[in-house]
N, C-alpha and C positions, 0 to 999 in steps of 0.2 A: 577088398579089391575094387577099384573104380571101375568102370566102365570106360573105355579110350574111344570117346567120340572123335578122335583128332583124323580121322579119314573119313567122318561121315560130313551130313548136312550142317551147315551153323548158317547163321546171319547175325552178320558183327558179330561173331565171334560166340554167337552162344549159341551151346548144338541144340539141337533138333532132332527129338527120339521120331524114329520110323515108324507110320502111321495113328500119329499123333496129331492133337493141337498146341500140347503144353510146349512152353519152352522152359528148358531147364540150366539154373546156373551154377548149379553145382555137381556131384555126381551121385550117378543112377544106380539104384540094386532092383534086382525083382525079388518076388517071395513068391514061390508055387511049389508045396508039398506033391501035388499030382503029376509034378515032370519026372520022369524016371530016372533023369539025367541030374536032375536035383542033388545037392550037398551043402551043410553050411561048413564050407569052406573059402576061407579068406582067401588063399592062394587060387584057387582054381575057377571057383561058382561065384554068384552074383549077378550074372547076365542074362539075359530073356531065355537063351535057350538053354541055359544051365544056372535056374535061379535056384538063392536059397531058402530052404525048407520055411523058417520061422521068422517071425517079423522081429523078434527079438535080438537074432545075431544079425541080422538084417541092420537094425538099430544102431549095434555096437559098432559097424564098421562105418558108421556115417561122424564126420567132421561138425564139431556146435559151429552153428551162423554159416553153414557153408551154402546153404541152399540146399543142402541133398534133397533126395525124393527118393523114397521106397514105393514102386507100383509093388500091388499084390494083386495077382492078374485070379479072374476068373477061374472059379471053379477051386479053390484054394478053402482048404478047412484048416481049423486050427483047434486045439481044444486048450482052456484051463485049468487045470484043477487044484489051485493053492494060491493065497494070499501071496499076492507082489509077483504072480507068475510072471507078467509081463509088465515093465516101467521102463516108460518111456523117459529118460533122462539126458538126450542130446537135443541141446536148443537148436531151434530154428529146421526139425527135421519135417519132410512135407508124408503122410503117411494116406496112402491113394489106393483104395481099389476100384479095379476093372469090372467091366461087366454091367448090370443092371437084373433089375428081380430077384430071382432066384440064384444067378448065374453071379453076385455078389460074391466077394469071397466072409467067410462065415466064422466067426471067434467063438467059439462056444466054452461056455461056461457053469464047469460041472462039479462037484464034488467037496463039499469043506462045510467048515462049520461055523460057527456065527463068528461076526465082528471081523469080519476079511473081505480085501479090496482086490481084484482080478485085475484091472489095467491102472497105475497108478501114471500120471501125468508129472513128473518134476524138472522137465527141461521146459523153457519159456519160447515162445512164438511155434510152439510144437501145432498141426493140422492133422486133424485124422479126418478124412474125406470116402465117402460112398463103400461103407462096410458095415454090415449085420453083425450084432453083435447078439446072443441067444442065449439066457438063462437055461440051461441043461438038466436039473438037477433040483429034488424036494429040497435035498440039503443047503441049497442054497439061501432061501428066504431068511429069516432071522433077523437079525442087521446086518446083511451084507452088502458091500456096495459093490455094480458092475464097476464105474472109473470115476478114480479120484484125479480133480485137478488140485494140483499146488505148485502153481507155476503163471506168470501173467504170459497174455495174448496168447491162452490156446482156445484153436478152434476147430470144433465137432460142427460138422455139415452134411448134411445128404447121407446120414447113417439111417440104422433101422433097428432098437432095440425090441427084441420081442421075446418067446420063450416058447421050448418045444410040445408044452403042453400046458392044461391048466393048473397046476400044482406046481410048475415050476416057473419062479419069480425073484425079484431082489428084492429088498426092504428100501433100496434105497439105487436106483439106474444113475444118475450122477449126483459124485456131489465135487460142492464147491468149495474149499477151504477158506479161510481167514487168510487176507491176502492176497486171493488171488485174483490180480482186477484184469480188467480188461477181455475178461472172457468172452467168446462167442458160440451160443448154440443156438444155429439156423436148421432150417431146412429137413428136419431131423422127423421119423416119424417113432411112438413111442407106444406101443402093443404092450397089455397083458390081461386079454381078455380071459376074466376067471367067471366063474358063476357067482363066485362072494369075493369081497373086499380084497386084496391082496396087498399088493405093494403099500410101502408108508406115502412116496413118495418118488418122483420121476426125477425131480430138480430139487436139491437142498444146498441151502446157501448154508454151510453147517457149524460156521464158528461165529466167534462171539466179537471176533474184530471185525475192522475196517473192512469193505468191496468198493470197488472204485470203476465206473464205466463198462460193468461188465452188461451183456446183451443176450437173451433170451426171444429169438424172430421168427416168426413164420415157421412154425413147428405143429405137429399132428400129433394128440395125444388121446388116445381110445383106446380105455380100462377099468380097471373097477379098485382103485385107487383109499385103503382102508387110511391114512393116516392125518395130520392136521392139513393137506395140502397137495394140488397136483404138485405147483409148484410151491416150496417154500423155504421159511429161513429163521433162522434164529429170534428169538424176541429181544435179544439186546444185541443184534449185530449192528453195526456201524454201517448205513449205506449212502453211494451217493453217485446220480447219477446213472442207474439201472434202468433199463429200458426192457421193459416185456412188449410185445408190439405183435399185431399178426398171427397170433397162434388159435388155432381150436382143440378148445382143451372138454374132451367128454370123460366126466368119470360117471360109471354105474353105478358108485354104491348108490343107498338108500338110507343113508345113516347122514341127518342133517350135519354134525359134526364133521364129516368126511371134507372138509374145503374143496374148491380150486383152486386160489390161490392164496398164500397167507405169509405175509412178511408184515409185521406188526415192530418192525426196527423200533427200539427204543432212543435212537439220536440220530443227529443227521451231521456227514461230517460238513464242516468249515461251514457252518452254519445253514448249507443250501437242500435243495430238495434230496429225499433220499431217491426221489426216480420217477419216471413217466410210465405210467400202465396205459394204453392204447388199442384199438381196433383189435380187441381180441373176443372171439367167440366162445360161448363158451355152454356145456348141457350138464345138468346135474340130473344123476336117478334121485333123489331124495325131493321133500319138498320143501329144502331150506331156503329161507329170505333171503337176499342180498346180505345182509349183516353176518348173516350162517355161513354163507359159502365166500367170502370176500372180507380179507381181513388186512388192509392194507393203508393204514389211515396217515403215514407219512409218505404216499405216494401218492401223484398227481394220475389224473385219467380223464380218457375221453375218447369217446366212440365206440364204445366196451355195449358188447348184449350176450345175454344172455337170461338163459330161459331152466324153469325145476319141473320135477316129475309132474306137476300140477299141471302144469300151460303156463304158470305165468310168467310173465315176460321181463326183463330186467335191461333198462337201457341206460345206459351212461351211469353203473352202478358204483362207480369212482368218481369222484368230483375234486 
């Protein structure tokens, strides 16, 4: 059920939600498990004071390319616990929550056993904006992924992946399929502070074809990160045109192998660069060389430091 803005505010013609900045051109649902008044029902809920329950039937009533927007207003918890709980599969949906901090609405992510993906991305220009997402669950580590993209131009912003203790982790917080170019993950902050190594990986570029334009900006990454890479990718992916830029990337292991970043692409397509690494910060617990923690030789860089458990200092460790 849409939402009938046709008695409220627009300009030119496109409404204007109540106590907002956004403008929206398609139509609205909310998602708040905590309203009493809550249902997912098509016929009746979908609107701020009778939202429905889950982002998922949330999803299913939205239009591909319509512009919809699903707010999930503050204070809103959700839990997952199985593979493909939640897939996002309507292109062009905007997926927004409300709030700040704590007050964030919260996907938690519990229960299942290896080789399973909780939020799968397969509609294209899909946005998932200012939501915590929280590994719940021992069982979760193994090779699990929090969200797969397989879809171009989606973009993760102003999220918060973290987890509700030190034992609970992914193997694997996003990954990125064969395929899927144009990616954007800004803004984003990336928690799993353990005492030892945990995660493989925050960011994995994980098939063995083509990426094209995809974007990795201005991201917070503070953990102790056991695998080839905070950020990484395939050794015979296809890239071109990747842009890492902007990010502080701290991992605590101590385990010189443990990377920060590592895409070691064995081709580059149409003959051009496979991408620009840039102004990114970067701290390692261990006390690997540049060579150790930076593995990225068909990628251009500049203005890149970073520093290892020693003190020493690494500046423009890309060239």
């Amino acid at each position: 059920m849409a939402t009938n803005f046709s008695k409220g505010l627009s300009v030119y013609g496109i409404p204007i939600l109540p106590n907002t900045d956004d403008q929206v051109t398609g139509d609205v649902f909310f998602v708040d498990n905590g309203n009493v008044d809550g249902a997912n029902d098509a016929g009746t809920a979908g609107s701020k004071n009778k939202p429905f329950i889950t982002i998922d039937y949330a999803n299913n009533q939205c239009a591909a390319n319509n512009g919809d927007v699903i707010y999930v207003l503050q204070g809103h918890t959700e839990t997952l616990n199985s593979t493909g709980a939640l897939v996002l599969d309507v292109a062009g949906v905007s997926i927004i929550g409300k709030g700040w901090g704590g007050a964030r609405p919260i996907i938690s992510m519990s229960t299942s056993g290896s080789n399973e993906t909780r939020v799968g991305i397969t509609g294209a220009n899909v946005r998932i904006s200012n939501i915590t997402f929280r590994a719940n669950s021992t069982a979760i580590g193994s090779s699990s992924v929090g969200i797969a993209i397989n879809a171009d131009d989606v973009v993760i912003d102003n999220c918060r992946f973290d987890h509700s203790s030190t034992l609970t982790y992914f193997a694997t917080t996003i990954e990125i399929l064969t395929g899927a170019d144009r990616t954007l993950i800004a803004g984003n902050e990336f928690f799993n502070k353990g005492t030892t190594a945990q995660s493989d990986r925050a960011i994995n570029f994980s098939g063995t074809g083509g990426y094209i334009g995809n974007k990795i900006v201005s991201n917070h990454f503070v953990g102790n990160w056991s695998g080839p890479g905070v950020i990484m990718g395939s050794t015979d992916a296809l890239c071109y045109g990747i842009e890492i830029a902007d990010n502080d990337i701290n991992n605590a292991s101590t385990i010189a192998t443990d990377r920060l970043i590592y895409l070691p692409s064995s081709a580059n397509i149409n003959g051009g660069s496979a991408g620009f690494i840039h102004n990114n910060f970067c701290n390692s617990g261990s006390s690997g060389s540049s060579t150790q923690l930076f593995v990225a030789p068909y990628f251009r860089g500049e203005g890149n430091y970073a520093a290892n458990s020693t003190g020493i200092k690494m500046l423009n460790f890309l060239a």
